[in-house]
N, CA and C atoms as a LAMMPS dump frame, in Angstrom:
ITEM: TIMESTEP
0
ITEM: NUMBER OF ATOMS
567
ITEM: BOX BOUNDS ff ff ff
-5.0000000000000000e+02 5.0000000000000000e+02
-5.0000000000000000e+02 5.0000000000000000e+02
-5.0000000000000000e+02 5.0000000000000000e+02
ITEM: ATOMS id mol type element x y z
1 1 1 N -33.013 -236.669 389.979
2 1 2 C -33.72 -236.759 388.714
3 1 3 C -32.696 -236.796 387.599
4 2 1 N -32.923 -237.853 386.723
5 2 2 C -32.326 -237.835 385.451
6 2 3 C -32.598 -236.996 384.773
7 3 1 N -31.999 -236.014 383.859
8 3 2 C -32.837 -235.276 382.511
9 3 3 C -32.659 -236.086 381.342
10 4 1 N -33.508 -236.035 380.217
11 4 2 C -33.813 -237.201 379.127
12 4 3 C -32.56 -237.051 378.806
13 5 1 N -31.218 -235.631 378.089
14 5 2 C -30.14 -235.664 377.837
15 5 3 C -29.34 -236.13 378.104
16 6 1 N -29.198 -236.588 379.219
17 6 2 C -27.907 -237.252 379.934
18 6 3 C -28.239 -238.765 379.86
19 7 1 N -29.495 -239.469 379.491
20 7 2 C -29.287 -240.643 378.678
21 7 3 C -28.752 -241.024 377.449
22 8 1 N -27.685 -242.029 377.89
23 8 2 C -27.239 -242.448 376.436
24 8 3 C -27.681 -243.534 375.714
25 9 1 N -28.483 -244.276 376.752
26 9 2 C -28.934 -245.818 376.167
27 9 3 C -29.482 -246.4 377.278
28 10 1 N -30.52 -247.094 376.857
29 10 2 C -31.436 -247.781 377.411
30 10 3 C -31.002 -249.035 377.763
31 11 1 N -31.151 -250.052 378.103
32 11 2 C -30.497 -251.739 378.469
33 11 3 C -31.94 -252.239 379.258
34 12 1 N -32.209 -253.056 378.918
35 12 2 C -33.686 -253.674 379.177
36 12 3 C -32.677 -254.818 380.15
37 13 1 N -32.488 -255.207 381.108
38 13 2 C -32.039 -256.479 381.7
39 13 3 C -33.012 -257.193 382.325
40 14 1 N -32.985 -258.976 382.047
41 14 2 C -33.637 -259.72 382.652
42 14 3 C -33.155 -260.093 383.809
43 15 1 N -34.395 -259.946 384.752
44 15 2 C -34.092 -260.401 386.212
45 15 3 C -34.442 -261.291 386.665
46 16 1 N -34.198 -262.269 387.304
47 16 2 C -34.75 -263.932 387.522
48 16 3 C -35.113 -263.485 388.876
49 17 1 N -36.288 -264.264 389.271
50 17 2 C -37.014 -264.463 390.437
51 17 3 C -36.962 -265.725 390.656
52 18 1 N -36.789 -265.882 391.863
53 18 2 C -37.33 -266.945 392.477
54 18 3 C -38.44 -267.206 392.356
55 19 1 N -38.959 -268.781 391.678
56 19 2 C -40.193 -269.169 392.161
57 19 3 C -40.484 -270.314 393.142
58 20 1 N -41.614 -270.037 394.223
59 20 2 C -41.68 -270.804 394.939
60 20 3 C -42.215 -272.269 394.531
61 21 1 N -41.841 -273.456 394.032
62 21 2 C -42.798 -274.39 394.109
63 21 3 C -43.554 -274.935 394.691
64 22 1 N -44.817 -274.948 394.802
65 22 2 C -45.501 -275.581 395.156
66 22 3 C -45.593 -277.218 395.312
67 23 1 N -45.38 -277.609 397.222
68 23 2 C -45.014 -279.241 396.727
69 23 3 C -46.17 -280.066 396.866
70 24 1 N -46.005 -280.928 395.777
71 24 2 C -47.407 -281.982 395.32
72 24 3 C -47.775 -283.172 396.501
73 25 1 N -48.675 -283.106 396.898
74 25 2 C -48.781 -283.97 398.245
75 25 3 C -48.751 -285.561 397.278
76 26 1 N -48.461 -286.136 398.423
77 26 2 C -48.357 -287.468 397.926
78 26 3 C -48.944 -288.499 399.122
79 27 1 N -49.083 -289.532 398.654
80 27 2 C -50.074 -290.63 399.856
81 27 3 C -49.437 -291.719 400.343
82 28 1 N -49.018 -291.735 401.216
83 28 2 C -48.298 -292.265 402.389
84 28 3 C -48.918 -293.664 402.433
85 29 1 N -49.099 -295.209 401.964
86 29 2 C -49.771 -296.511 402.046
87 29 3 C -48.448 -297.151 402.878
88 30 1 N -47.789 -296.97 403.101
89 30 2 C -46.394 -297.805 403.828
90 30 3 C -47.075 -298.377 404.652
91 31 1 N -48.088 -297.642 405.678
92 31 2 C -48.302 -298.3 407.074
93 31 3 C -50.034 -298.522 406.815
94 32 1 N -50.699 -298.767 405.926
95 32 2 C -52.206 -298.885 405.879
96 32 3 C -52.377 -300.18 406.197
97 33 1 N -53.837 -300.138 407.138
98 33 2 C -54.008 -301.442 407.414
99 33 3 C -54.352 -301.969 406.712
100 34 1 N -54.261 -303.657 406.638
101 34 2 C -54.929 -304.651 405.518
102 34 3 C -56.433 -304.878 406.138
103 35 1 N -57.284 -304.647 405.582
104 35 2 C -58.823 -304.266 405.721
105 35 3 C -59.296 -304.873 404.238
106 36 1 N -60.162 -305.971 403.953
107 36 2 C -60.764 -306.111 403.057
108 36 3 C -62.193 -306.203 403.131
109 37 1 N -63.232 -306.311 402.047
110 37 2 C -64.079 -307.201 402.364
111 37 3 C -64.868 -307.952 400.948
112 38 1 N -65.109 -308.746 401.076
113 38 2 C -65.848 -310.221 400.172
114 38 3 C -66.967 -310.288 400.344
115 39 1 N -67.466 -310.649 398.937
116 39 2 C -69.007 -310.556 398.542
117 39 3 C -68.717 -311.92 397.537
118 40 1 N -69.322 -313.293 397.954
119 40 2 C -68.942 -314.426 397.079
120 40 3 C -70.686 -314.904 397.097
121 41 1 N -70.633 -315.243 395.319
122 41 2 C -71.653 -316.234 395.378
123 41 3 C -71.647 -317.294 394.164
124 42 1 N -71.855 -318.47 394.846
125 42 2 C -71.166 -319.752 394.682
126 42 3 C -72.696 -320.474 394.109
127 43 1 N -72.116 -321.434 393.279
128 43 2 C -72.828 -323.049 392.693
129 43 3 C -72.309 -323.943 392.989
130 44 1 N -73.283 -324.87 393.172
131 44 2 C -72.534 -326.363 393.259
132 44 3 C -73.561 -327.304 393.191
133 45 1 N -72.581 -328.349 393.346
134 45 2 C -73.534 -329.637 392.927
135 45 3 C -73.25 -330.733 394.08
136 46 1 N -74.651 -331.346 394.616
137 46 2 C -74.424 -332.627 395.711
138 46 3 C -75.28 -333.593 395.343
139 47 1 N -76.381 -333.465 395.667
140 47 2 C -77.651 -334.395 395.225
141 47 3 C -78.505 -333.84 394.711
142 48 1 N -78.163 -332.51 394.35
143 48 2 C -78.876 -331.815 393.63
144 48 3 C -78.172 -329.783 393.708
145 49 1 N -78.735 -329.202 393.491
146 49 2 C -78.357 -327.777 393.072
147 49 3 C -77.708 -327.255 393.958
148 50 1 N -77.074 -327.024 394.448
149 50 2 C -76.397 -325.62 395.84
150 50 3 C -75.98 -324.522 395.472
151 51 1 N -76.538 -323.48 396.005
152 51 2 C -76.234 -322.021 395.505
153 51 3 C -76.149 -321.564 397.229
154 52 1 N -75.124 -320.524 397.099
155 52 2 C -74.802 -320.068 398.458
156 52 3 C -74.106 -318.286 398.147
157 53 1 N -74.708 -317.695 399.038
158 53 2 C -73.446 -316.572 399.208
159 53 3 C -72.866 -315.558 400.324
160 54 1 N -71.878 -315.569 400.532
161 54 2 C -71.091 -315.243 401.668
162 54 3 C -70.222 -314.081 401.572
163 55 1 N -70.23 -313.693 403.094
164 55 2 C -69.591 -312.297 403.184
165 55 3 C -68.13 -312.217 403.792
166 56 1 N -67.612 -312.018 403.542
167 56 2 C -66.255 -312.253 404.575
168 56 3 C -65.527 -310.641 404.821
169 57 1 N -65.192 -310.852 405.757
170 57 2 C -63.945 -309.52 406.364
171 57 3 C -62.761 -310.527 406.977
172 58 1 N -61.525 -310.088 405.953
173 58 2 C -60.315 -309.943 405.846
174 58 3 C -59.209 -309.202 406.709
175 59 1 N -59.312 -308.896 408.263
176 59 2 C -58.539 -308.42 408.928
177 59 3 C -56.938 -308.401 408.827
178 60 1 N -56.485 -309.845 408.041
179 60 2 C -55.283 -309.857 407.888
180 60 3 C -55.382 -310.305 406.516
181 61 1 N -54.444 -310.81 405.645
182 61 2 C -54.101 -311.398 404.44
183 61 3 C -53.997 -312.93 404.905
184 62 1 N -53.825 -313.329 405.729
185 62 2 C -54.145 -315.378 406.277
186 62 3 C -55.786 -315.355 406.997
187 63 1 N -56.117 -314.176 407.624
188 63 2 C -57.605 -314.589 408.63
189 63 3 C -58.753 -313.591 407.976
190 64 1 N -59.681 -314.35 407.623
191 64 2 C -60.837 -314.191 407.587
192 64 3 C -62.086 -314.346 408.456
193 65 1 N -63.036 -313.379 408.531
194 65 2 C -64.448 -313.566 409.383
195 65 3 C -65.108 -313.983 408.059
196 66 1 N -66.696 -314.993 408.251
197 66 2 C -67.136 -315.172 407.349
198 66 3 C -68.53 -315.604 407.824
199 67 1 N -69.667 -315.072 406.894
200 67 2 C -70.947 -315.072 407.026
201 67 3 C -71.336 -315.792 405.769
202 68 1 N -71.842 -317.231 406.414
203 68 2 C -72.353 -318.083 404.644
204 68 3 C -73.72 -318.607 404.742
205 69 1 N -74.377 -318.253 403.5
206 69 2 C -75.367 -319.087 403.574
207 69 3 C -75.784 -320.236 402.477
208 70 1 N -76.126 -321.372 402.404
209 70 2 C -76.569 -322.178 401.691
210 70 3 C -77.402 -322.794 401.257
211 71 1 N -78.028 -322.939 400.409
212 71 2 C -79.319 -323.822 399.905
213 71 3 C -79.265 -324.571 398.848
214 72 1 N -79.489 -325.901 399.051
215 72 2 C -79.958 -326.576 397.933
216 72 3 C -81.007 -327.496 398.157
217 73 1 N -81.333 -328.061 397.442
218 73 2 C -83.03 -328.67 397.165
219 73 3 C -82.854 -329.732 396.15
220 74 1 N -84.247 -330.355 396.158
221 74 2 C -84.107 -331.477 395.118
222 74 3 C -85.617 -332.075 394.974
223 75 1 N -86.138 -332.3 393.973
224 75 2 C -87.494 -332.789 393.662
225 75 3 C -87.488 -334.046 392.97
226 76 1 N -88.603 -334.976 393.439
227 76 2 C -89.412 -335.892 392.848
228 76 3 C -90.727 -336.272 392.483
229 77 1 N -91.443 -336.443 391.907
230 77 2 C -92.783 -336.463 391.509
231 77 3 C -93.717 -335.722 392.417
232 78 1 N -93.494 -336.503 394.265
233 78 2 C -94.055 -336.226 394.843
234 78 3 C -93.535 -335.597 396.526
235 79 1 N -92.221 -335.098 396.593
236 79 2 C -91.644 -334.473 397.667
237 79 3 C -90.775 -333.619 397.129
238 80 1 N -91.025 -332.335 397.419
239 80 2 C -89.845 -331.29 397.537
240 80 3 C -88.933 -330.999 398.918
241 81 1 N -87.324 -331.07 398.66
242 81 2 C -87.169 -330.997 399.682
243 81 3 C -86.114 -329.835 399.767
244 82 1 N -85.846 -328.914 400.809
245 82 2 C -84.85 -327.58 400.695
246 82 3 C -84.486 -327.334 402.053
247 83 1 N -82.964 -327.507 401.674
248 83 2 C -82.091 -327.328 402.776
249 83 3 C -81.855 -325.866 402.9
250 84 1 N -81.747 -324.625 403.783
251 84 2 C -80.93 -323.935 404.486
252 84 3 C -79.99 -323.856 405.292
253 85 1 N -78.458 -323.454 405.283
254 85 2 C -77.85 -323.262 406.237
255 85 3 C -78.162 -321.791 406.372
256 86 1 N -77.223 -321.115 407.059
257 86 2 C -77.215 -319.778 407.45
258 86 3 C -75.895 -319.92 408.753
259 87 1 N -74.826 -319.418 408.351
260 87 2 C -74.319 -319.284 409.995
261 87 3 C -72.69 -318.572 409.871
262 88 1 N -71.474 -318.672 410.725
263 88 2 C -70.646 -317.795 410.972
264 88 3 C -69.628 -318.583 410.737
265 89 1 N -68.226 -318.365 410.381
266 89 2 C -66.786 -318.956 410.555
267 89 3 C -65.702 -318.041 410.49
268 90 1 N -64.675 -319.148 410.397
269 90 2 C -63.263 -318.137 410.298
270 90 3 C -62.734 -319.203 408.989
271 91 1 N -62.039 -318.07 408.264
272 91 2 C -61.09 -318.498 407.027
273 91 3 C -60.166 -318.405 407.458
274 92 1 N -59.605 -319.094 406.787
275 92 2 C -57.27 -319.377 406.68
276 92 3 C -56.959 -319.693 405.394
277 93 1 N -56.267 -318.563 405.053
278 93 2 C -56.006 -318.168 403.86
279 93 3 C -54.336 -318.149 403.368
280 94 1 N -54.031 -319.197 402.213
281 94 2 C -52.474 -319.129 402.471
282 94 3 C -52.384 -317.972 402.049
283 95 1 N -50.946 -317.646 401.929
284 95 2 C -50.058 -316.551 401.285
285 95 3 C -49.91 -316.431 399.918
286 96 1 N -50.477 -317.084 399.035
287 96 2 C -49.873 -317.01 397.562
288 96 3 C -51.137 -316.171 396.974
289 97 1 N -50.519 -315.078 396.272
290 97 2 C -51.315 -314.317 395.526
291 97 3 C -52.184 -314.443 394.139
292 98 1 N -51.148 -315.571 393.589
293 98 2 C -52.503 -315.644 392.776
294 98 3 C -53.478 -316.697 392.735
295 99 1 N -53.023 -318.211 393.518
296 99 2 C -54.258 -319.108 393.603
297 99 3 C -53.8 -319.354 395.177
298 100 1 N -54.434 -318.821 395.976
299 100 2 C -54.574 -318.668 397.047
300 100 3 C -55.675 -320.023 397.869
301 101 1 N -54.97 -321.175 398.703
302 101 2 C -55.481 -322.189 399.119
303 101 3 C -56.462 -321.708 400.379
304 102 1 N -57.181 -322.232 400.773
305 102 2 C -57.747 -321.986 401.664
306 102 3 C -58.041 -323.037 403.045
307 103 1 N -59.196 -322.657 403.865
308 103 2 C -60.141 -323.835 404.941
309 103 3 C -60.5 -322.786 405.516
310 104 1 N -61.865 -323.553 405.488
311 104 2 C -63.01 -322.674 406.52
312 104 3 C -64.114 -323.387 407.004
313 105 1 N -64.154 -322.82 408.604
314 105 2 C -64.545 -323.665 409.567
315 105 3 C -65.835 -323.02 409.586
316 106 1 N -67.268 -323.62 409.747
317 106 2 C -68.529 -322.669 410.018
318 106 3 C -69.178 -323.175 410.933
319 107 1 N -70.294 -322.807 411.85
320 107 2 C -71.199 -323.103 412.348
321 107 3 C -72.38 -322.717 411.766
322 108 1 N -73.732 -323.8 411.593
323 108 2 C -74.705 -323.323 410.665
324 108 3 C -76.267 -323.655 411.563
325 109 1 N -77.07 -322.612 411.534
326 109 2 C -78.377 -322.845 411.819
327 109 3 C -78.946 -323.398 410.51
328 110 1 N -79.78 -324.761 410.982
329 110 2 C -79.921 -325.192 409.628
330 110 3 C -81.451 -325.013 409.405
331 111 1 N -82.361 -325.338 408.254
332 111 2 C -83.236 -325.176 408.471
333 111 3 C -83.822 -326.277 407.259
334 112 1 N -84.65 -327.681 407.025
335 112 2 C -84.827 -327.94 406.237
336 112 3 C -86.94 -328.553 406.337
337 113 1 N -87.189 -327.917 404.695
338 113 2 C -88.474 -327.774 404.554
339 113 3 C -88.829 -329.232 403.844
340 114 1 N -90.179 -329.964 403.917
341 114 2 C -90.472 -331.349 402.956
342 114 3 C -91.688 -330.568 402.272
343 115 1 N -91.914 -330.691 401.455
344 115 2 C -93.312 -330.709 400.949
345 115 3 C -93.904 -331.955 400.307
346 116 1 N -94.704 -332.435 400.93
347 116 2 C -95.394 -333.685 400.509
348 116 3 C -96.628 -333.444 399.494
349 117 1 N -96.402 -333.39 398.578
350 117 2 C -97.959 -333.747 397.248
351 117 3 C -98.68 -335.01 397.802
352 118 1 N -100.3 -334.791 397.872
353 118 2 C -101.037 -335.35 397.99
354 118 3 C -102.475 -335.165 397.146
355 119 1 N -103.293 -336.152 396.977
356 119 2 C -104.529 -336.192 396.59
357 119 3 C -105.166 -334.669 397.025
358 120 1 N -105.084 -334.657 398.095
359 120 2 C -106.191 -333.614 398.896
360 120 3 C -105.255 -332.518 399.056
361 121 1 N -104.268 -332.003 397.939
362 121 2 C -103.517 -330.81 398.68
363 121 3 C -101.921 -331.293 398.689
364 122 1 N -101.296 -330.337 399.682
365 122 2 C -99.828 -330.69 399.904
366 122 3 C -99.362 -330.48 401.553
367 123 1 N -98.617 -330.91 402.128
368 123 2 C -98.215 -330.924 403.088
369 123 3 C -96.882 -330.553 403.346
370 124 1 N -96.671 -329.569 404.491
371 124 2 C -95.298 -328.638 404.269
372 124 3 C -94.824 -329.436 406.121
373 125 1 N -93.9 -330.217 406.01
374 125 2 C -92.859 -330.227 407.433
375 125 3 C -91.8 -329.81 407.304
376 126 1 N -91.606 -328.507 408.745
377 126 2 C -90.728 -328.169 408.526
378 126 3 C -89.683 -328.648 409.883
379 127 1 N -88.257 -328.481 409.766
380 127 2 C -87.234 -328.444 411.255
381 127 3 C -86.356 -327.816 411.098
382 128 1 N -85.86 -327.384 411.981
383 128 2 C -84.64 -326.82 412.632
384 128 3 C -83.268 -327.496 413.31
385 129 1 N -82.441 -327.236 412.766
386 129 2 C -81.408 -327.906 413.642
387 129 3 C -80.105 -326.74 413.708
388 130 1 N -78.795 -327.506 414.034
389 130 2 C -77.473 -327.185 414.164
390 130 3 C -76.456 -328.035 413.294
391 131 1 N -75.513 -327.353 412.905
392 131 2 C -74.447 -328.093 411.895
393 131 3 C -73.083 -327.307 411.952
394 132 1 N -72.133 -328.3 411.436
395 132 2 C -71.233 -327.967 411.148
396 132 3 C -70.657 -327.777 409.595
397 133 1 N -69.426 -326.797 409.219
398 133 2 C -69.493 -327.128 408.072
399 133 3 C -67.639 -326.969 407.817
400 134 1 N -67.152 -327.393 407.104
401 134 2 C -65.816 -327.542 406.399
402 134 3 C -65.42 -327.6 405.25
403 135 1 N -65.081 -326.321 404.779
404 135 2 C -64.704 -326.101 402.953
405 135 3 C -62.794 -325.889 403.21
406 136 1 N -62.497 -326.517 401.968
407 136 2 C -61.601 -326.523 401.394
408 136 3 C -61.003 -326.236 400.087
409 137 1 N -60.122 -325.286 399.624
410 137 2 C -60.104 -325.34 398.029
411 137 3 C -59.028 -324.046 397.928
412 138 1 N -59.267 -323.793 396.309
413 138 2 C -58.298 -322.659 395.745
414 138 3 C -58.936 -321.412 395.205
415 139 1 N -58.628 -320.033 395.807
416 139 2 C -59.248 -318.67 394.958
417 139 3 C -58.267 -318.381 394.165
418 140 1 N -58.739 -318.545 392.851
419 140 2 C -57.638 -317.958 391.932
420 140 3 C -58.421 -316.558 391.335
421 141 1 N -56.9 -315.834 392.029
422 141 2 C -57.632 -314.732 391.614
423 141 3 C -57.406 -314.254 389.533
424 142 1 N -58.659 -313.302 389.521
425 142 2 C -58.623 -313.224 387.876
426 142 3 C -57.916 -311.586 388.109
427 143 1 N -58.599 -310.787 389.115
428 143 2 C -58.076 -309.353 389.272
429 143 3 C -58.355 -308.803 390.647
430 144 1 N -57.457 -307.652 390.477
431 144 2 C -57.596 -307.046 391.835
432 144 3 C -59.07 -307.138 392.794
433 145 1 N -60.087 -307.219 391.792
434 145 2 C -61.383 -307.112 392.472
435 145 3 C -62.052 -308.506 392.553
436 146 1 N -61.881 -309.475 391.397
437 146 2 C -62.449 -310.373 391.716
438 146 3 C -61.442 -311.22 391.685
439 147 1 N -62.289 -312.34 392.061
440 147 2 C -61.432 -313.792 392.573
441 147 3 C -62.312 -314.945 392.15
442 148 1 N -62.066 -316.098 391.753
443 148 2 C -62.811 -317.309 391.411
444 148 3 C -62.379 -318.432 392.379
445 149 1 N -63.41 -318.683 393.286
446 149 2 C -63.377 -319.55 394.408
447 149 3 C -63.523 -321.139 394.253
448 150 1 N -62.91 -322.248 393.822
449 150 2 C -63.482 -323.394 393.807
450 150 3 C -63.353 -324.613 395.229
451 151 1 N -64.145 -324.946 395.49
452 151 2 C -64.106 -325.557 396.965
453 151 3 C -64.725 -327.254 396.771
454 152 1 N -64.571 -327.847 397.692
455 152 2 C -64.909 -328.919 398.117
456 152 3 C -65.428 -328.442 399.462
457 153 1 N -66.858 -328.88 399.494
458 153 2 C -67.336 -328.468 400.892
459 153 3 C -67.96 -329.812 402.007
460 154 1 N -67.904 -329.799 402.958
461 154 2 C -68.86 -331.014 403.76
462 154 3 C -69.52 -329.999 405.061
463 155 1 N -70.77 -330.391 404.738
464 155 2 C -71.416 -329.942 405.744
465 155 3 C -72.7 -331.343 406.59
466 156 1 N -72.241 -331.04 407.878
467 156 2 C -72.596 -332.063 409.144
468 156 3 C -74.064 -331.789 409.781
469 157 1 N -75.108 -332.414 409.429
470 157 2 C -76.243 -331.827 410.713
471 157 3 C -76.579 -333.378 411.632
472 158 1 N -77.005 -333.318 412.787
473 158 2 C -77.294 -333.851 413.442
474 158 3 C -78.19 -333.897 414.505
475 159 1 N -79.067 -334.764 414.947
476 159 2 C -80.068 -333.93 415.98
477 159 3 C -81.141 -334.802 415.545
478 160 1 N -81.969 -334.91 417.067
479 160 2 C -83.028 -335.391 417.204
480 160 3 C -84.219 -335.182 416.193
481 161 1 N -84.469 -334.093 416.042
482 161 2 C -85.54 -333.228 415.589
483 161 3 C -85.365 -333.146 414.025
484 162 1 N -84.122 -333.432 413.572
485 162 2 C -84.313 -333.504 411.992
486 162 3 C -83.997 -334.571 411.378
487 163 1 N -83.886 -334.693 410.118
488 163 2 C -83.325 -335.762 409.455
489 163 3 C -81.564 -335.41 409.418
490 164 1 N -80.455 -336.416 408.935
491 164 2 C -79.501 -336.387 408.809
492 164 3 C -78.961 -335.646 407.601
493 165 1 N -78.981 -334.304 407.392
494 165 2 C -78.54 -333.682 406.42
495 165 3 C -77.073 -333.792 405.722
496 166 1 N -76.204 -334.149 406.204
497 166 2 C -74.791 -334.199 405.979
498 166 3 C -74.525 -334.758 404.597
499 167 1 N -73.147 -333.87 404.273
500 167 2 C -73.21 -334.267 402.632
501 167 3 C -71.754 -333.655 402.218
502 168 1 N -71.139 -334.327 401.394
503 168 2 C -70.025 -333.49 400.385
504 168 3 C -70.615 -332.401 398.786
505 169 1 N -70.163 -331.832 398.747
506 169 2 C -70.321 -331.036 397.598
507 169 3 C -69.314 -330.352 397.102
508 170 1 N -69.277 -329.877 395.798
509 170 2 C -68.59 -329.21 395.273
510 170 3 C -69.082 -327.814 394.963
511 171 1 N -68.553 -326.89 394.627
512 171 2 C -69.01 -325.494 394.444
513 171 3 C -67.688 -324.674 393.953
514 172 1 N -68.137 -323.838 392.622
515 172 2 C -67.655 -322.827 392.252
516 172 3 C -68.415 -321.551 392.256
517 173 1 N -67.502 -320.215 392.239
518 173 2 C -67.97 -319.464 392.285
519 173 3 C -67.458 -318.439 391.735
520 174 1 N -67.903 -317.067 392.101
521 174 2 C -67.235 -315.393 391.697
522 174 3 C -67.512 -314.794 393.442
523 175 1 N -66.044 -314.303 393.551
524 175 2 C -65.503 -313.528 394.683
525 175 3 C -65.414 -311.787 394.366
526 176 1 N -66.508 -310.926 394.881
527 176 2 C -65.771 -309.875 394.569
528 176 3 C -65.146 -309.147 395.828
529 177 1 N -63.928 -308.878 395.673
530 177 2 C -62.722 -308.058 397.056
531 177 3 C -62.49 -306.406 396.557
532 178 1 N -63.229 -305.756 397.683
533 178 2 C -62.844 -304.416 397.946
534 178 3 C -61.987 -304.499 398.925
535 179 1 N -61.085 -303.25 398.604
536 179 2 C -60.176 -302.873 400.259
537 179 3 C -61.591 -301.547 401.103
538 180 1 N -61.375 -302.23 402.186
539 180 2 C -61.887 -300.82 402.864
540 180 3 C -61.383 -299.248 402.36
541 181 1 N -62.086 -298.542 402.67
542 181 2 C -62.062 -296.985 402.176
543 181 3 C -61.061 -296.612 403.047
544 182 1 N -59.28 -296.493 403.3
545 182 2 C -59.128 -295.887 404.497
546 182 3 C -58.57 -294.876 404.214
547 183 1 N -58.068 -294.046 405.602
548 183 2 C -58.048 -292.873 405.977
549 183 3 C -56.681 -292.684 406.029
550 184 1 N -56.361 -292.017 404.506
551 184 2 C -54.64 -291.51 404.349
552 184 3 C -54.259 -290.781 404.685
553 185 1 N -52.952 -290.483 404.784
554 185 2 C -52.628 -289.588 405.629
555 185 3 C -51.665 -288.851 404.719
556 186 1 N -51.89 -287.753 404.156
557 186 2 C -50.688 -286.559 403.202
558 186 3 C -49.824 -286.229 403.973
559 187 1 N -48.643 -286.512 403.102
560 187 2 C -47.503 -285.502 403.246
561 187 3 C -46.992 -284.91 402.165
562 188 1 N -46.26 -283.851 402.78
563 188 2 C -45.847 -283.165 401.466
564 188 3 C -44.262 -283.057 401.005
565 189 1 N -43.755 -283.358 400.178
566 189 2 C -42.74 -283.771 400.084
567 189 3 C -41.869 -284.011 398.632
């Protein structure tokens, strides 16, 4: 025990501690897969209106899966007529990031309706067929999310059972590109 007398002076000294930092995790993208996916819907013009829109998954940055569908139509006094495609392909997609060339190959269930105006009413024939289809063109992209698609398209039908649908067209559009949601992996560091 000290007695208060035998103090001569007080000295307050600062003592440094160690502090531990806490380290800030950070997100590891080095090795994430390229996973996208596309939501496009397109106009165009052939012999009349084409509106279409398609889904695509992006497995790589050159290959695409793609789900398209198409319709256009056209009227005269007394026949309406409306094409459907509907069907599946693969995209090939160059490498350049910001107007990015393309080709895409489809197969299409087709489906086209007549409506005939008459005196007594109207008359609806409908058929079914198979087609092919082949677009070509440039996505220039505007931003990370969207993209502006312009194409030259030809699509092929053939077959007993329908009329000869086949045709060139043109079509622009709006592309919107998400990356998939994926699953990062923290480290801390």
């Amino acid at each position: 025990m000290i007695k208060p007398e035998e103090v001569k002076e007080i000295v307050i000294s600062s003592t440094k501690t160690t502090e531990t930092e806490t380290p800030t995790p950070s997100i590891d993208v080095s090795n994430r897969p390229y996973k996208r996916y596309h939501i496009g819907i397109q106009a165009g013009f052939y012999k009349a209106v084409l509106g279409g829109v398609n889904f695509r998954y992006s497995s790589t940055p050159v290959v695409s899966l793609v789900i398209d569908s198409r319709t256009w139509g056209s009227s005269d006094r007394s026949i309406d007529v409306t094409s459907s495609f509907f069907g599946i392909g693969i995209r090939i997609n160059g490498k350049d990031e910001q107007v990015k060339p393309f080709l895409q190959v489809s197969t299409y269930l087709v489906t086209e309706n007549v409506e005939k105006q008459a005196d007594f009413g109207s008359n609806i024939l409908s058929e079914n067929g198979i087609g092919i289809g082949l677009s070509t063109g440039l996505d220039i992209k505007v931003s990370e999310l969207i993209s502006i698609p312009v194409e030259i398209n030809y699509i092929g039908t053939d077959g007993d059972d329908m009329d000869n649908l086949s045709w060139f067209g043109l079509s622009v559009g709006v592309s919107f590109n998400f990356w998939r949601i994926p699953n990062y992996q923290y480290t801390l560091g």
